[in-house]
N, C-alpha and C positions, 0 to 999 in steps of 0.2 A: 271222262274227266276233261277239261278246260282247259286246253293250253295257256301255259304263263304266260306272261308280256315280259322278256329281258331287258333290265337297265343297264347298262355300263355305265360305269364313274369314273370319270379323269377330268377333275376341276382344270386343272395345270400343263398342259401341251408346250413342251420345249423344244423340240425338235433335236433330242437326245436316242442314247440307244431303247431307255424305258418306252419312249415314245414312236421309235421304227416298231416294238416289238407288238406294243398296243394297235396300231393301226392296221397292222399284218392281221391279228388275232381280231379285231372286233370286224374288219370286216368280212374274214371267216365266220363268223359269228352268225354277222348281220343277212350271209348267204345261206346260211344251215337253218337262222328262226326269221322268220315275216316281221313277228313283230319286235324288235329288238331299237331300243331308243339309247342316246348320249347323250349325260349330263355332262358340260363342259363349259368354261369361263371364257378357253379361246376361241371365239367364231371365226377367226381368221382361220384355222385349221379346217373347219366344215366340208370342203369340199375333198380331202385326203379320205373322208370316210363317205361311201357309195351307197350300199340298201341302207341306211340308218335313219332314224328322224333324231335329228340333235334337238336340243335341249337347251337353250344360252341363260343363265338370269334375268330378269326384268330389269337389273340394277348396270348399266355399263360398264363393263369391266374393259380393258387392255390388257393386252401382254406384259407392260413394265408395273402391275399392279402384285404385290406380293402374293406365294402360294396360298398364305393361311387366309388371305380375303377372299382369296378365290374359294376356296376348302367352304368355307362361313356361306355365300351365295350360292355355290352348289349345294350344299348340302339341306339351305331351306328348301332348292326346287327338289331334292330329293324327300323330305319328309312331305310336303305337299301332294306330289304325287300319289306315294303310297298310303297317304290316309285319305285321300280321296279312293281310293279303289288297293284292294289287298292283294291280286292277282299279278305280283311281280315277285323275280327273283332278281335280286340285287349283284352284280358281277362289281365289284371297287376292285381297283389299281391304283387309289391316292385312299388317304383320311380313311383309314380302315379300323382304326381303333373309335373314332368316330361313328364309321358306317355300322360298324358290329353294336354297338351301344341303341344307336337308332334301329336299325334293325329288331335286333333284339326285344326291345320297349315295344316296336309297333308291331312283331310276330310275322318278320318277313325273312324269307331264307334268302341267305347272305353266302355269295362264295369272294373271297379273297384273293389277290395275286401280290407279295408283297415281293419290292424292285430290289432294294437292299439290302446287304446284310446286317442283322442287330448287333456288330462291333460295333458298326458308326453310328447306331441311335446314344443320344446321351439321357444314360441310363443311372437315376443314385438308386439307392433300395428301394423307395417307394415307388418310383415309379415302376420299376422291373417290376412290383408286385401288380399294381393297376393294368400292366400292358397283358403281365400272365393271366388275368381275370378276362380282360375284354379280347385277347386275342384265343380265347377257349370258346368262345362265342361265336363266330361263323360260321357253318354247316359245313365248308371244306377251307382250307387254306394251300394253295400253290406257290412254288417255290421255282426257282428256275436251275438250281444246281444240288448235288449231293451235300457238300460240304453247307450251303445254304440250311439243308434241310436238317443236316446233323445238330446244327448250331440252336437253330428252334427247338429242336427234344435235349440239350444240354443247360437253353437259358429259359425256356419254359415248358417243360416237360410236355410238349405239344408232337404231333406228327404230320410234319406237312405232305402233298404228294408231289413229288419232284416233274418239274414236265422243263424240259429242256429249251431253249429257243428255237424256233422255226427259221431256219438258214433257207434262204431265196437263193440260191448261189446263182441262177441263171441271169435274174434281176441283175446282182452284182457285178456280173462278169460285161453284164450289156452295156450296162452305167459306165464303168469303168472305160469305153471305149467312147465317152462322149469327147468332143476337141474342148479344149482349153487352152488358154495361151497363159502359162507358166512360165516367165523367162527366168524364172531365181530357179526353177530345179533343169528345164529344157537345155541340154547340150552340154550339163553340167558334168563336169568326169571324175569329180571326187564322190564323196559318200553323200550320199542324201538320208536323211533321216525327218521321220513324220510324229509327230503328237495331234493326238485328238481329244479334242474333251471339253468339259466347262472348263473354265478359267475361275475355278473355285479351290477352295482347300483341300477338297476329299480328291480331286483328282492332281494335288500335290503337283503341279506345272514346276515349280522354283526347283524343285531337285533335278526335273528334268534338265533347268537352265544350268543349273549350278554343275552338274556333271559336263555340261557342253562347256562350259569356261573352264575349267581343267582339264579338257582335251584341245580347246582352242589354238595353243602352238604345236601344236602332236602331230595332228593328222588334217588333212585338207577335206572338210565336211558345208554340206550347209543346211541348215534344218527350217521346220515351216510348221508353228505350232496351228493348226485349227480350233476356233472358237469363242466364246464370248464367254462376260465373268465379271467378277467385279473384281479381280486381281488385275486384271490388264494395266492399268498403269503402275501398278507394282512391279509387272513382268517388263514392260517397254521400261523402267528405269533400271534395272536390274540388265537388262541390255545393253544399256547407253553407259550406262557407268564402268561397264563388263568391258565394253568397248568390241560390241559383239554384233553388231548392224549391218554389218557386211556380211554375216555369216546367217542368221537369222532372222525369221518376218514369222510376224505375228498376223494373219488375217480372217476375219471374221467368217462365222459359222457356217457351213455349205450344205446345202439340200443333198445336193450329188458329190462326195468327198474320192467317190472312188478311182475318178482320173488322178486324183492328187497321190492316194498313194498307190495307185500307178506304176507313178512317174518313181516313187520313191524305193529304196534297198532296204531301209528297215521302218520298224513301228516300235514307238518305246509306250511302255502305259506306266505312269507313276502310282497309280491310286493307295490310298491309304485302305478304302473297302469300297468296294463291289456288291454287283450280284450274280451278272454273267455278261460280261463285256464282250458288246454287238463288233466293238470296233478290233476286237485281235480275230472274233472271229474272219471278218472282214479281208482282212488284213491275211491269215491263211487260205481264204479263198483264192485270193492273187496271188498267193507265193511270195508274200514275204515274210523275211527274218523276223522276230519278235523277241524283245525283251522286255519285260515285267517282274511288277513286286508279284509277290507270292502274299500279296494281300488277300482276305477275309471279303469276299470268295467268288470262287469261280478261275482266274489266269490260270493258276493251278490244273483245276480239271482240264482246262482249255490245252495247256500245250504239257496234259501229262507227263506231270510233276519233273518236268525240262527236257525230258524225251523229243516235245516239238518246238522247244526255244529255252531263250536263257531265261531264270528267276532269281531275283537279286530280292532283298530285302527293303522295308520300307525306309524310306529316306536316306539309302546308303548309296549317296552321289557319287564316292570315288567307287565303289562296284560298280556301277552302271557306267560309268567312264571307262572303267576296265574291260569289261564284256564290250561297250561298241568300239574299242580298239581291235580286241580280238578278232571282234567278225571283221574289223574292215582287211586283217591281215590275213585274214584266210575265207573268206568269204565262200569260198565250193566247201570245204569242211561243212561249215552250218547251214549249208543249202540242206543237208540229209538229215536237219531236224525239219526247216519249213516243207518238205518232201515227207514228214513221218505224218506231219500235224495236218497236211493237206487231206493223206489216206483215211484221219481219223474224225473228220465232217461226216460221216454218214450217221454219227449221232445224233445230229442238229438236222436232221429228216425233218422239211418241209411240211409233208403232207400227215406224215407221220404223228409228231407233236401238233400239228395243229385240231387231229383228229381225237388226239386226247382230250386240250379242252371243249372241243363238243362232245364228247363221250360225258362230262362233269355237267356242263350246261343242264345237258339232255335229261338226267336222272331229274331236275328240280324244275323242267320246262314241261316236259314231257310227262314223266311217272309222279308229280305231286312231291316226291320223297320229302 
């Protein structure tokens, strides 16, 4: 039998956790099959992926051009292809209720990895029925956590198969020792504290802020939100107005964050929902404290169910105010949770997980399936 040609799909390259986790895995991918191509909007990304042949539209896209344009141009270079020759199997990471539909029409086996979890799709009845139709259509669908996966057999009686993130730790640990001149956290002897994330709604930044202004006369702290968004001047005013500038810098998104939180004693994640957040694991790689929602899903698994940090609920600013007092007042206390959650990374196995999705690839690359 003819070995398949693998496509991977990711219209939209941000330089997020979805996006470490993709470049890790495709170009595993691209090492385990020869022929193995990327359809993709951002060219500027090309050289982060090694054996691949990318894919860019005809049509000029940028980075500041919205997802769903990008989704529209990749997805004619993706119907193109595959009707020009049938010998592909389709790997999507974006526009999968899309790809499943195309797929599907043109008789091409389609595997899925969806990033989020379906709290945060907005969801009225009809759609949920449309998504439960076209998300039964892919030959497999992956998921990145348990509670992810439960959530899919409750809102659409589907089974996904759970494959964990692939934690680099060594990567991290080496990054992490790059120099930096950070004078807002360097020499600093109060509390430092880190946020990472878009500067979007789903990752909920204002409650982070909003907790740090009700501890503002309390405890001597300085924070350092990383990222980009289109909140950002909602957050800088909410600052200024805070009277909060001395305490907190807002600065843009970083290739290598790991010096940053370094330098830093704890990590807070606000998020309303997840899938399995690259950045707490991160952040226990280095041994630090963490506080998070117990949002929909993955923190949860991540620092078992507060075994390996604190979980506060969604948008509850004075709890999260309360916990980073605590830790800053006892601080060896809650080292013996970033100490439990450190021991419990040998689930996020490298070679392990990544070896899973070749095992998935393989069946529809290799045996036809």
């Amino acid at each position: 039998m003819t070995q398949k040609k693998l496509i991977l799909f990711m219209p939209s390259i941000e330089g997020g956790g979805v996006e470490k986790n993709f470049v890790i895995i495709s170009n595993y991918l691209g090492k385990k099959f020869k022929l193995t191509q990327l359809i993709t909007a951002d060219k500027a990304h090309s050289k982060l992926f090694k054996k691949l042949k990318i894919i860019n539209p005809s049509f000029k896209l940028n980075s500041f051009y919205p997802r769903r344009l990008k989704y529209f141009f990749c997805l004619v270079e993706l119907i193109k292809l595959i009707t020009k020759e049938k010998n592909y199997v389709v790997f999507a990471f974006q526009a999968n209720v899309y790809c499943a539909l195309i797929c599907k029409i043109l008789n091409i086996k389609l595997i899925i990895r969806s990033n989020t979890s379906p709290s945060g799709w907005k969801l009225n009845f009809f759609r949920k029925k449309i998504f439960k139709i076209l998300l039964s259509l892919p030959n497999e669908i992956i998921v990145n956590s348990l509670e992810f996966k439960n959530e899919y057999k409750s809102k659409f009686n589907l089974n996904p198969i759970c494959i964990l993130n692939p934690l680099d730790k060594d990567t991290i640990k080496e990054k992490s020792n790059e120099k930096i001149r950070f004078d807002f956290f360097q020499n600093y002897k109060g509390l430092k504290i880190i946020f990472i994330g878009r500067l979007v709604d789903q990752k909920d930044p204002l409650t982070f802020l909003k907790a740090l202004s009700f501890i503002k006369n309390k405890i001597n702290f300085r924070a350092v939100i990383i990222g980009k968004g289109y909140l950002y001047k909602d957050l800088k005013k909410f600052i200024e107005i805070n009277d909060l500038s001395k305490q907190i810098k807002i600065i843009n998104w970083k290739k290598n964050p790991y010096p940053y939180i370094k330098q830093s004693d704890t990590l807070v994640l606000t998020s309303k929902y997840e899938g399995l957040p690259n950045t707490l694991l991160e952040a226990i790689v280095l041994k630090k404290f963490i506080i998070s929602t117990k949002c929909p899903t993955g923190p949860k698994e991540i620092l078992d169910y507060g075994k390996g940090g604190e979980l506060i609920e969604i948008n509850d600013y004075k709890n999260l105010s309360k916990k980073i007092i605590e830790y800053n007042m006892n601080k060896k206390k809650f080292f013996k949770k970033v100490l439990f959650a450190n021991k419990r990374l040998a689930r996020f196995s490298y070679n392990k997980n990544l070896n899973k999705y070749s095992d998935i690839a393989k069946k529809y690359i290799l045996h036809g399936k």
